[in-house]
C-alpha positions as CSV (number, residue, x, y, z in Angstrom):
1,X,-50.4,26.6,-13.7
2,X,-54.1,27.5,-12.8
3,X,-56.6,25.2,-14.3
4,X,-58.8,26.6,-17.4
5,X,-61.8,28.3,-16.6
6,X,-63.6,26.1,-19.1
7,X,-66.5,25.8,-16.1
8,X,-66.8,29.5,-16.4
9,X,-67.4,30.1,-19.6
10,X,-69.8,29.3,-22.5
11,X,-68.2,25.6,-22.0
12,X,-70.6,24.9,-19.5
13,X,-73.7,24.9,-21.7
14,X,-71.6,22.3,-23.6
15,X,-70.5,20.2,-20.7
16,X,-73.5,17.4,-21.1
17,X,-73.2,18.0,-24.3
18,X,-70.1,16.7,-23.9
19,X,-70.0,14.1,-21.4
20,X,-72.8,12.2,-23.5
21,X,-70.4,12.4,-26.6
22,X,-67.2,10.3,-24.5
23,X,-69.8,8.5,-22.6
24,X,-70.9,6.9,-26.1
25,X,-67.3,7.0,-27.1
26,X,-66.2,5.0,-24.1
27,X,-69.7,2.7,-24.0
28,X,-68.4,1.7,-27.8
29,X,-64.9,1.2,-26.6
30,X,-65.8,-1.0,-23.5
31,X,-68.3,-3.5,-25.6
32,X,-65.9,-4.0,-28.0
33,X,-63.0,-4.7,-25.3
34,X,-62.1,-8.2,-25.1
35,X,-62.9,-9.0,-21.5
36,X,-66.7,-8.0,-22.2
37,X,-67.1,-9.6,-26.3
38,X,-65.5,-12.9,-24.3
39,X,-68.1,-12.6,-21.7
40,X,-71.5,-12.2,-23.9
41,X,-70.4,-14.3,-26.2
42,X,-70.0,-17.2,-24.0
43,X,-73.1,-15.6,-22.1
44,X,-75.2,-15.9,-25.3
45,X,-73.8,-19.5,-26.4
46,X,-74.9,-20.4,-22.2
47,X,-78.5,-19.4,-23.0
48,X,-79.0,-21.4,-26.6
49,X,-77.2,-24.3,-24.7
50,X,-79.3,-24.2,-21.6
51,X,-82.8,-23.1,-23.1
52,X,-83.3,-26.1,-25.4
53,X,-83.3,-28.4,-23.0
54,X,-84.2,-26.4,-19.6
55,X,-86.6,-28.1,-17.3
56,X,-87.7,-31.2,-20.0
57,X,-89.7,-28.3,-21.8
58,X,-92.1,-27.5,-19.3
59,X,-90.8,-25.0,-17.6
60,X,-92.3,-22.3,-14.3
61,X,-91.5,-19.2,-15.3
62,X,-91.3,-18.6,-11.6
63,X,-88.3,-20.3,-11.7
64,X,-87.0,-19.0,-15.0
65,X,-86.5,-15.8,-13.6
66,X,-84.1,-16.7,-11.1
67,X,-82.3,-18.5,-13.5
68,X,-81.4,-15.5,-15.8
69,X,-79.4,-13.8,-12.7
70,X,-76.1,-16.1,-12.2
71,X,-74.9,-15.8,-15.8
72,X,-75.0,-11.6,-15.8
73,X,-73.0,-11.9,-12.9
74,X,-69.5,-13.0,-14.8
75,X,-70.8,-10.4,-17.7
76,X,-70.6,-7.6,-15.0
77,X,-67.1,-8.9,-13.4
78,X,-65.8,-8.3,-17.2
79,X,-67.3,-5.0,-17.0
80,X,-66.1,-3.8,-13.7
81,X,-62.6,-4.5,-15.1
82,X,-63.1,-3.0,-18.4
83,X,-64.7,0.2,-17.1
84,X,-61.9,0.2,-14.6
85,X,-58.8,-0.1,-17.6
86,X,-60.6,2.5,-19.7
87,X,-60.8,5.2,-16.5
88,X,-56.9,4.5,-15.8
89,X,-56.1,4.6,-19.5
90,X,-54.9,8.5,-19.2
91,X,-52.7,7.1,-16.5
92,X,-50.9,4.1,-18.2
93,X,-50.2,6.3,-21.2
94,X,-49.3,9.8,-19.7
95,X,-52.4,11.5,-21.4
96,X,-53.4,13.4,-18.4
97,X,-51.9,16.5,-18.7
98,X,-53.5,17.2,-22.6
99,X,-56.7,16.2,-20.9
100,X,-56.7,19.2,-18.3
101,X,-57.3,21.2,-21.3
102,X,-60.4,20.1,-22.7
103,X,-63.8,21.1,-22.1
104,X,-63.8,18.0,-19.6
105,X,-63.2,18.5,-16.4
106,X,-62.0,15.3,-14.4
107,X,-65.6,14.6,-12.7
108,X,-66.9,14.9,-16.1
109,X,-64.9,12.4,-17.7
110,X,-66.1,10.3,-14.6
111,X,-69.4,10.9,-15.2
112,X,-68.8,9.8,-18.6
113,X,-67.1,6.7,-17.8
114,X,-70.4,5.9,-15.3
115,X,-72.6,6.3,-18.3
116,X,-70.2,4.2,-20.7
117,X,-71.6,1.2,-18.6
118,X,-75.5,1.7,-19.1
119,X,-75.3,-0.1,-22.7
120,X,-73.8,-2.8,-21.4
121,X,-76.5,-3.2,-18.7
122,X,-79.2,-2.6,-21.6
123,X,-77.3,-5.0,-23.6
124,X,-78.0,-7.9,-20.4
125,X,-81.6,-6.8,-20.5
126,X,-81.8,-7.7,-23.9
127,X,-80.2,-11.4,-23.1
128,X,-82.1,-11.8,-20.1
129,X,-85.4,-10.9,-21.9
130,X,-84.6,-13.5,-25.2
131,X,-83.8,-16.1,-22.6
132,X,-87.4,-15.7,-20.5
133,X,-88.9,-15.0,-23.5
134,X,-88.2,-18.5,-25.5
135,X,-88.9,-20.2,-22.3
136,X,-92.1,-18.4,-21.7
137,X,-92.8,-19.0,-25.3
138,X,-92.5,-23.5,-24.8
139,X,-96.1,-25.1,-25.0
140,X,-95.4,-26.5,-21.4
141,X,-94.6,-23.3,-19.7
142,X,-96.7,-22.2,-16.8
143,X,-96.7,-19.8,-14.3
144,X,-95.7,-16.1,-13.8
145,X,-92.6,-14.5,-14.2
146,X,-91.0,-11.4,-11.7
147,X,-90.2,-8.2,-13.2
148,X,-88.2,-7.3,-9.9
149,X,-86.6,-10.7,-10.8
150,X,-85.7,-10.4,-14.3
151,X,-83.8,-7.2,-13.4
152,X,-81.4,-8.6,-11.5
153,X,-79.4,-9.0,-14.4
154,X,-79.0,-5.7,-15.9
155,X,-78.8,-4.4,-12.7
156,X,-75.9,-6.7,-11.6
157,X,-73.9,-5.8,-14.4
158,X,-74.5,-1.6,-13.6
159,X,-73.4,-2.3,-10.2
160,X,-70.1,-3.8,-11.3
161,X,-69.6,-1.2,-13.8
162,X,-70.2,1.8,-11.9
163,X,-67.9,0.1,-8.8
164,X,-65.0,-0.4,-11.7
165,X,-65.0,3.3,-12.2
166,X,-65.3,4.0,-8.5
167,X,-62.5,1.6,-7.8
168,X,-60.1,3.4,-10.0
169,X,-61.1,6.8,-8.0
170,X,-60.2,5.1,-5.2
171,X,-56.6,3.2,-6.4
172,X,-54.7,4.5,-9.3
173,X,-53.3,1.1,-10.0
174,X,-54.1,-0.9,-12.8
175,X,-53.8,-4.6,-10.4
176,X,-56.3,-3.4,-8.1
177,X,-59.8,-4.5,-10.5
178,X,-57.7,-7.8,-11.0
179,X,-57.5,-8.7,-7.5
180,X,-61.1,-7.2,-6.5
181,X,-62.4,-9.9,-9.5
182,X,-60.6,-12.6,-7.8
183,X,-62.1,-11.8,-4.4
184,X,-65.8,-11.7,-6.2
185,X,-65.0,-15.0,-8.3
186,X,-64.5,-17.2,-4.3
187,X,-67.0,-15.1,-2.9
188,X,-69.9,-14.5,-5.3
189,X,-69.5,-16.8,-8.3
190,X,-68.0,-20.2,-6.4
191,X,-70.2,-19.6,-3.9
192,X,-67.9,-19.6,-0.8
193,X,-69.3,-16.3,0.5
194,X,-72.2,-16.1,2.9
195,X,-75.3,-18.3,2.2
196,X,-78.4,-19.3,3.0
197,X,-81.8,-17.6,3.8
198,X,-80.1,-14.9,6.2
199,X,-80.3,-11.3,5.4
200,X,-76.3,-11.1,4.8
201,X,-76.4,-13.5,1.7
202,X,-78.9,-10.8,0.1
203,X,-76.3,-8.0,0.5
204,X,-74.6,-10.2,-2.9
205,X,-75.8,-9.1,-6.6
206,X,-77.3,-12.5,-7.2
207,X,-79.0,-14.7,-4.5
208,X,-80.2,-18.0,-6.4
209,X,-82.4,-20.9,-5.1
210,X,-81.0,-24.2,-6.0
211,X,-83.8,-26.1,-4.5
212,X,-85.6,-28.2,-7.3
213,X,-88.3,-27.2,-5.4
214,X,-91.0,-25.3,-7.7
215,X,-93.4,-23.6,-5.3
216,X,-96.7,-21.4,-6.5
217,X,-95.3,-17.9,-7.3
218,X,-97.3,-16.2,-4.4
219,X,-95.6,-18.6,-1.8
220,X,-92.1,-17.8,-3.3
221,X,-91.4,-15.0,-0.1
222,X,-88.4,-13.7,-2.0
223,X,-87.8,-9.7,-1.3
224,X,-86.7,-9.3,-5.0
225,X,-88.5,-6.2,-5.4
226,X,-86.5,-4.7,-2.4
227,X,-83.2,-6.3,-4.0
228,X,-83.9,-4.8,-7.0
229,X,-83.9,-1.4,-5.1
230,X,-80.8,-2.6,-3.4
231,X,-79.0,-3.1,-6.4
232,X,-80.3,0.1,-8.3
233,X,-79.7,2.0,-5.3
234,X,-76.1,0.9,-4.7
235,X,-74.9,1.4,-8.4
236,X,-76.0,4.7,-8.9
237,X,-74.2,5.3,-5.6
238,X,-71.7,4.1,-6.3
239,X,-71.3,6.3,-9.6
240,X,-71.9,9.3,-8.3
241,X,-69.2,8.6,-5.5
242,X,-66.9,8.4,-8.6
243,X,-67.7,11.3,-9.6
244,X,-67.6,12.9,-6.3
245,X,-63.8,11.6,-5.8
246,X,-62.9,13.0,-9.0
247,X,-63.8,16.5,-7.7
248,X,-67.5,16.9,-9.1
249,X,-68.8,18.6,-5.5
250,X,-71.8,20.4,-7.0
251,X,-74.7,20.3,-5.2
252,X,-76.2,17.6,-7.9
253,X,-73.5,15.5,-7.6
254,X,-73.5,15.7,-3.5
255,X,-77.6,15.2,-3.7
256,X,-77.0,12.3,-5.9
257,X,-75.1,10.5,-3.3
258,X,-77.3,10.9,-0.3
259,X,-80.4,10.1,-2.4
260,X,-78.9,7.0,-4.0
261,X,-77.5,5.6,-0.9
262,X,-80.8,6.4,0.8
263,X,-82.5,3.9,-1.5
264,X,-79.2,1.3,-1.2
265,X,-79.8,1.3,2.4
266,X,-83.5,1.3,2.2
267,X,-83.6,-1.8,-0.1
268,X,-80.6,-3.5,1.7
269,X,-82.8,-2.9,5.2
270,X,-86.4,-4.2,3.7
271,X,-85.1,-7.0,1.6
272,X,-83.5,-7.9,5.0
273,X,-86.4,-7.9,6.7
274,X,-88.7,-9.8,3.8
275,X,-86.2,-12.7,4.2
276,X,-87.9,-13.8,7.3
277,X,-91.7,-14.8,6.0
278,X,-94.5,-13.0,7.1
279,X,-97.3,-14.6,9.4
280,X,-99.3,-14.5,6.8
281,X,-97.1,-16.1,4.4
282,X,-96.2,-18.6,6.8
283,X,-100.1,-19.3,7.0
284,X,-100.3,-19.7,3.2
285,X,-97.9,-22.2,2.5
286,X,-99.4,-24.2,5.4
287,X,-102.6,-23.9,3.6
288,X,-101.1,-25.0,0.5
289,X,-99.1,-27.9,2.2
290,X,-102.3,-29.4,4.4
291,X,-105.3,-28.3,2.8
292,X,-104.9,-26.4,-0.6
293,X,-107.5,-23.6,-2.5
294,X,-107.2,-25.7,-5.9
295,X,-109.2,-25.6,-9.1
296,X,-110.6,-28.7,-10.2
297,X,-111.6,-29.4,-13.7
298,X,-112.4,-32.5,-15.6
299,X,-111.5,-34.3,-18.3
300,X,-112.6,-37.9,-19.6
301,X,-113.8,-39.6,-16.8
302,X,-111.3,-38.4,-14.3
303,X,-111.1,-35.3,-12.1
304,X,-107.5,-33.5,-12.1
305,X,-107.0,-30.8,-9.4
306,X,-104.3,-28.1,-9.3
307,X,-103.1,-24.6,-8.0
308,X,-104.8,-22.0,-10.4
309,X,-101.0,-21.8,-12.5
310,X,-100.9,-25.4,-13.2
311,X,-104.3,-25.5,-14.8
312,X,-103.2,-25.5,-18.0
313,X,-101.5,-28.5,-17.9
314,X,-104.0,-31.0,-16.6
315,X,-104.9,-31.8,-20.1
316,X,-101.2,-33.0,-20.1
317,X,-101.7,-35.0,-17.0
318,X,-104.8,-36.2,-18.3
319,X,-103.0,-37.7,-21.4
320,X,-101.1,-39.6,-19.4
321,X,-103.7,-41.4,-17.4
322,X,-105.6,-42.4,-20.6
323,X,-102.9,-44.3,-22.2
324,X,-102.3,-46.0,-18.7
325,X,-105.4,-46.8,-18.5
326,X,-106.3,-47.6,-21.7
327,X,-104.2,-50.4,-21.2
328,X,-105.8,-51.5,-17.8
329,X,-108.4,-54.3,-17.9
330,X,-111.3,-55.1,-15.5
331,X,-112.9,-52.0,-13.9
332,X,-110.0,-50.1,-13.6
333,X,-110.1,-49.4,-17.4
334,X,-112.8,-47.0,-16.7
335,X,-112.4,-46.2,-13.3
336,X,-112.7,-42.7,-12.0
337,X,-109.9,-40.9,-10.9
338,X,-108.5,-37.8,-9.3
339,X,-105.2,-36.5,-9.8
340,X,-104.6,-33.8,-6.9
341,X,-101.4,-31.6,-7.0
342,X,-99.6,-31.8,-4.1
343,X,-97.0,-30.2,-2.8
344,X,-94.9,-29.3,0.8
345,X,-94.5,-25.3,0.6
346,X,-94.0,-25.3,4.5
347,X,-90.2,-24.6,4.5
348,X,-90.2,-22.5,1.3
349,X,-87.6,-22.8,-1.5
350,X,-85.7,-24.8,1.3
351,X,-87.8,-27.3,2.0
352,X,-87.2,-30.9,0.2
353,X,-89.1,-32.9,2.0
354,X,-91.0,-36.2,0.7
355,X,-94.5,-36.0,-0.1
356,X,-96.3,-39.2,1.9
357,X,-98.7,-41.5,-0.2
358,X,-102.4,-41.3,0.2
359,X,-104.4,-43.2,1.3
360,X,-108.0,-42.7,-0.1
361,X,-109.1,-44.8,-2.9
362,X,-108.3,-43.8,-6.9
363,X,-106.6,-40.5,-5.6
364,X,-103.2,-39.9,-7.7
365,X,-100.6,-37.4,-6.8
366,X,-98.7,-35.0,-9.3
367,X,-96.1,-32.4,-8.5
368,X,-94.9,-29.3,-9.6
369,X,-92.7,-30.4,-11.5
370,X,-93.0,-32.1,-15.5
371,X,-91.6,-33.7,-18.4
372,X,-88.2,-35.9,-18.7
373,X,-88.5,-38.1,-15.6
374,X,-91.6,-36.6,-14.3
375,X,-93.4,-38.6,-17.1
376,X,-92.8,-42.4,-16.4
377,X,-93.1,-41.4,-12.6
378,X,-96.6,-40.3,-12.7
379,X,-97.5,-43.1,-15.0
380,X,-96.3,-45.3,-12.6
381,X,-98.0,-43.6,-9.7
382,X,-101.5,-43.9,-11.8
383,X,-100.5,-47.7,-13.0
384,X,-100.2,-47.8,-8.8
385,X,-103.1,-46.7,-8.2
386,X,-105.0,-49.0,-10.8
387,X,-103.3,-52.1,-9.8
388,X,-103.4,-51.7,-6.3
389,X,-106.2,-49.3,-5.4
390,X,-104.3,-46.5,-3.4
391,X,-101.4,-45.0,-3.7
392,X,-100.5,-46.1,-0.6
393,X,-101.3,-50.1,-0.8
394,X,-98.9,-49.5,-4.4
395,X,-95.9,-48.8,-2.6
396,X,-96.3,-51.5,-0.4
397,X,-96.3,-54.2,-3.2
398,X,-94.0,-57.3,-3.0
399,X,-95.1,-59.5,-6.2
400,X,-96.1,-60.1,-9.0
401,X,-98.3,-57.7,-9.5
402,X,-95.4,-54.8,-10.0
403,X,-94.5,-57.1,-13.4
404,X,-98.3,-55.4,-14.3
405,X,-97.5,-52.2,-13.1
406,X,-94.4,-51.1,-14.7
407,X,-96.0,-52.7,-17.7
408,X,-98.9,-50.2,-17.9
409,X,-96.9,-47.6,-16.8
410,X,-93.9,-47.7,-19.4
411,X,-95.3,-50.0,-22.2
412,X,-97.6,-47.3,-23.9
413,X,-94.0,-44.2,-24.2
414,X,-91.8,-43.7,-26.8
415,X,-88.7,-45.6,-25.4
416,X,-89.9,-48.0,-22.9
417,X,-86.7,-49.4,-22.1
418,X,-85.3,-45.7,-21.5
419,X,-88.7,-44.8,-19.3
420,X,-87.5,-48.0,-17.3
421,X,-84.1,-46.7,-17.0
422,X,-84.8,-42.9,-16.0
423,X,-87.5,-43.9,-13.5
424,X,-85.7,-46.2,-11.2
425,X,-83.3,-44.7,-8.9
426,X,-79.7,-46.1,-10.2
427,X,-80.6,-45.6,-14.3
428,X,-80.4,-49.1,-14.2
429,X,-82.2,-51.9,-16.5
430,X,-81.0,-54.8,-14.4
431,X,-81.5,-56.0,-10.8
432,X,-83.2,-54.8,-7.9
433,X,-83.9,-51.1,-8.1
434,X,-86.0,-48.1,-6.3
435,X,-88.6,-46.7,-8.4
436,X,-89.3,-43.0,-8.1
437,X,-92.9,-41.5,-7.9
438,X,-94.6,-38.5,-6.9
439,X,-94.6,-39.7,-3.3
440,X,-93.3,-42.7,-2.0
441,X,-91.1,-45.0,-4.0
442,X,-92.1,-48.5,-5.3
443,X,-89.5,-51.0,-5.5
444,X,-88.5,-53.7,-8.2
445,X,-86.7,-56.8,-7.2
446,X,-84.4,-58.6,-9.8
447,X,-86.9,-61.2,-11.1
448,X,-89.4,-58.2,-11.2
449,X,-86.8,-56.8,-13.4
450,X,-86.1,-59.1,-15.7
451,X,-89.7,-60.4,-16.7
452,X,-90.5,-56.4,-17.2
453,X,-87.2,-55.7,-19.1
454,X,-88.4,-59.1,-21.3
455,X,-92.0,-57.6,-21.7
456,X,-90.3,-54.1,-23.0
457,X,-87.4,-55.2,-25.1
458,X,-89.5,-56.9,-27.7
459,X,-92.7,-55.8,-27.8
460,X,-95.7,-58.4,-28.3
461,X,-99.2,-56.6,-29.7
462,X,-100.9,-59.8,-27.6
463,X,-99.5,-59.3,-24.4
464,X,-102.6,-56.1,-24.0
465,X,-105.1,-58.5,-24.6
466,X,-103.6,-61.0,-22.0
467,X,-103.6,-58.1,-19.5
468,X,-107.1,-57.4,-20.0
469,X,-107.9,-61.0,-20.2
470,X,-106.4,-62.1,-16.8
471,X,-106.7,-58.7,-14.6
472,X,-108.0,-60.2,-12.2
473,X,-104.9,-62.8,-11.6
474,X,-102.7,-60.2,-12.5
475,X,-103.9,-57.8,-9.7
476,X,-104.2,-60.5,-7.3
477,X,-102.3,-59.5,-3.6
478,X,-99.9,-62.7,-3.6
479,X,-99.4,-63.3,-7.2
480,X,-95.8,-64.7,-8.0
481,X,-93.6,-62.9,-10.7
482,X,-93.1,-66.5,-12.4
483,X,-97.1,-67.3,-12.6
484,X,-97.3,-63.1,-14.1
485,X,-94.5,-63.7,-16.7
486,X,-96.4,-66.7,-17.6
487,X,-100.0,-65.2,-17.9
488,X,-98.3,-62.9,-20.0
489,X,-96.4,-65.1,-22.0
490,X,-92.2,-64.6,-21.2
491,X,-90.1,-66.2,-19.7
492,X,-90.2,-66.2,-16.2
493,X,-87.5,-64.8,-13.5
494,X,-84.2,-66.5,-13.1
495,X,-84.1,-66.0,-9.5
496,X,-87.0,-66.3,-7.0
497,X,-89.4,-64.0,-6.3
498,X,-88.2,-62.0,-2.9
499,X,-88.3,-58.3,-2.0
500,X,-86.1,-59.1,0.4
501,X,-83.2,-58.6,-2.0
């Protein structure tokens, strides 16, 4: 029987017309499938979960755009198979043949099932924008957020929609999107595809950083913008091969195709490329590594000097050295310090590498990073710096003397005892422990331990006036843990004093 010439007559005005009407049809349909409500749901319940709590409140929205793109991913995988199901529906239930007589011609049912997907993409946007947005919006955000970024998302979740249509073009079988998810789940989602900083692991939708490295946003050297081409280029392609398959060979549809897989290849070549940083990138980050471009500011008597995003937050940093040293007797109660931010940007997002202690005299280093554990290990650095002189004499201190420091440094917080526990290595409030800082760890040895511990447990309002009173003793290179629990009026250790422990 010869196919109605609905193409040939006044249909054709009516065909987008049409195709719009089932695309919204089918876009209502597919958000209200099960796969996809499953998937936002628990994508939405993720976000609330995550965002309360997300980087101790102080947040770089340079980082907070990355982290909107691994959740979209699983949204999109329910798409892809939802998109596929509804394509193959006129299979599974022998609805075919009363479909060859509508207004629809098979590419234009494609077509609509290609547009069905957009709302769900939009839908994304929306998440991923309420997620940046009530990070952006905590008092301790800084930074600057990607636009080419933030679309990874939405456009992850187009890609996998458009490739469930084009999938069930390819293979009328119903198993098929099952079996593709599976494959995407090992090689996307559980990470066992390839990795790395190569140009193959950006040829994946997402391509996250989990370095704990936070890095200036202009010495990130991620090609997101050309991924973000990639990804736009590569769903639309794949849509229009859909509706290619399905017989839509007009010369739209077959412009459509090389245009869109012009820009897949385009973006897929360039972001290639961008992996590998520029000279003059390279050149930056060394700048920013050795010898930075910082602003400087003051506040009190102390100088506090950071990369132009982190400004902001000196009066943060600033806090905390006043109540440290507030509690500091002799001339380091008013002693003049500066606070430089410091960082290693020489190997990128890669890079962890320990920042060394300085050397110069009342110099403090902060990182990128703030808040949670951050907190009692800058204190400590500053307390370091007080006791000792430099950062890099602090580290090297065997004695009494850290019984002082961890006192000025976790004495003044909320929950000493849970500062103590969060800023030495092994969460531990007994024995010999490593003590994090911005550069170089201290070290406590169990009698250290236990006169601090006995200092924090149960406060005593006199022990800052016995500080103040015997600094000098207190700070003295050589002074035993027994004679500082005594000046300060505890018990002394139980074991002798040895950082040989």
């Amino acid at each position: 029987m010869a196919a109605p010439p609905a193409e040939d007559t006044g249909a054709r005005g009516n065909g987008a017309r049409a195709v719009l009407a089932l695309a919204r049809f089918e876009a209502r349909r597919l958000l209200l499938s099960v796969p996809v409500v499953i998937a936002f749901v628990a994508y939405v319940a993720w976000i609330v979960w995550r965002t309360r709590s997300s980087w101790d409140g102080s947040p770089a929205l340079q980082d907070v755009d990355r982290a909107t793109q691994s959740m979209p991913m699983l949204v999109g995988l329910a798409v892809l198979l939802s998109a596929n199901l509804a394509v193959l529906r006129s299979g599974r239930y022998g609805t075919e043949h009363h479909l060859a007589v509508l207004v629809l011609t098979p590419w234009r049912r494609t077509a609509a099932h290609a547009l069905s997907v957009v709302p769900a993409a939009l839908l994304t946007a929306v998440c991923v924008a309420g997620q940046f947005t009530w990070e952006a919006s905590k008092p301790g955000a800084i930074g600057h957020g990607s636009p080419a970024e933030l679309l990874v998302g939405p456009l992850t979740v187009l890609l996998c929609g458009t490739v469930g249509v084009l999938l069930a073009r390819l293979v009328r079988s119903a198993p098929a999107a099952p079996l593709l998810l599976v494959v995407l789940l090992f090689t996307l989602v559980l990470g066992t595809g390839p990795g790395g900083a190569s140009g193959l692991s950006w040829l994946a939708p997402v391509v996250p950083d989990t370095s704990s490295n936070t890095l200036p946003s202009d010495l990130l050297g991620r090609p997101a913008a050309w991924h973000a081409l990639y990804l736009a280029g590569a769903g639309l392609c794949a849509a229009f091969l859909a509706v290619l398959l399905a017989g839509g060979r007009n010369l739209a549809v077959r412009a459509g195709v090389a245009l869109t897989l012009a820009l897949a290849v385009t973006g897929g070549v360039l972001q290639a490329r961008g992996v590998t940083p520029s000279p003059e990138l390279t050149a930056a980050r060394e700048r920013a590594s050795v010898r930075p471009e910082q602003t400087c500011v003051e506040h009190g008597g102390s100088t506090y000097c950071a990369f132009p995003e982190w400004v902001p937050r000196t009066g943060t940093w600033a806090g905390v050295v006043d109540r440290v040293q507030a509690l500091a007797g002799g001339s380091a109660h008013e002693r003049r310090l500066v606070v430089r931010q410091r960082i290693d940007a020489r190997y990128g997002l890669e890079g962890d590498s320990a920042i060394p202690a300085l050397a110069d005299a009342h110099q403090v280093t902060v990182g990128t990073a703030w808040g949670g554990n951050r907190i009692p290990e800058f204190s400590s650095a500053v307390a370091a710096v007080l006791v000792a002189g430099t950062e890099k004499a602090g580290n090297e201190i065997c004695d009494g003397r850290m019984v002082t420091l961890m006192w000025l440094s976790l004495s003044w917080q909320d929950d000493p005892m849970n500062a103590l526990r969060r800023v030495r290595l092994d969460d531990s409030v007994k024995g010999s422990a490593v003590v994090l800082s911005p550069t170089d760890p201290l070290s406590m040895t169990e009698g250290q331990t236990d006169v601090v511990r006995r200092l924090l447990e149960k406060p005593d309002p006199g022990v800052g006036d016995r500080v103040k009173a015997h600094w000098a003793e207190l700070t003295a290179p050589g002074v035993t843990t027994a004679r500082a629990a005594e000046l300060l009026g505890v018990a002394g250790p139980e074991k002798a004093d040895s950082c040989e422990e």
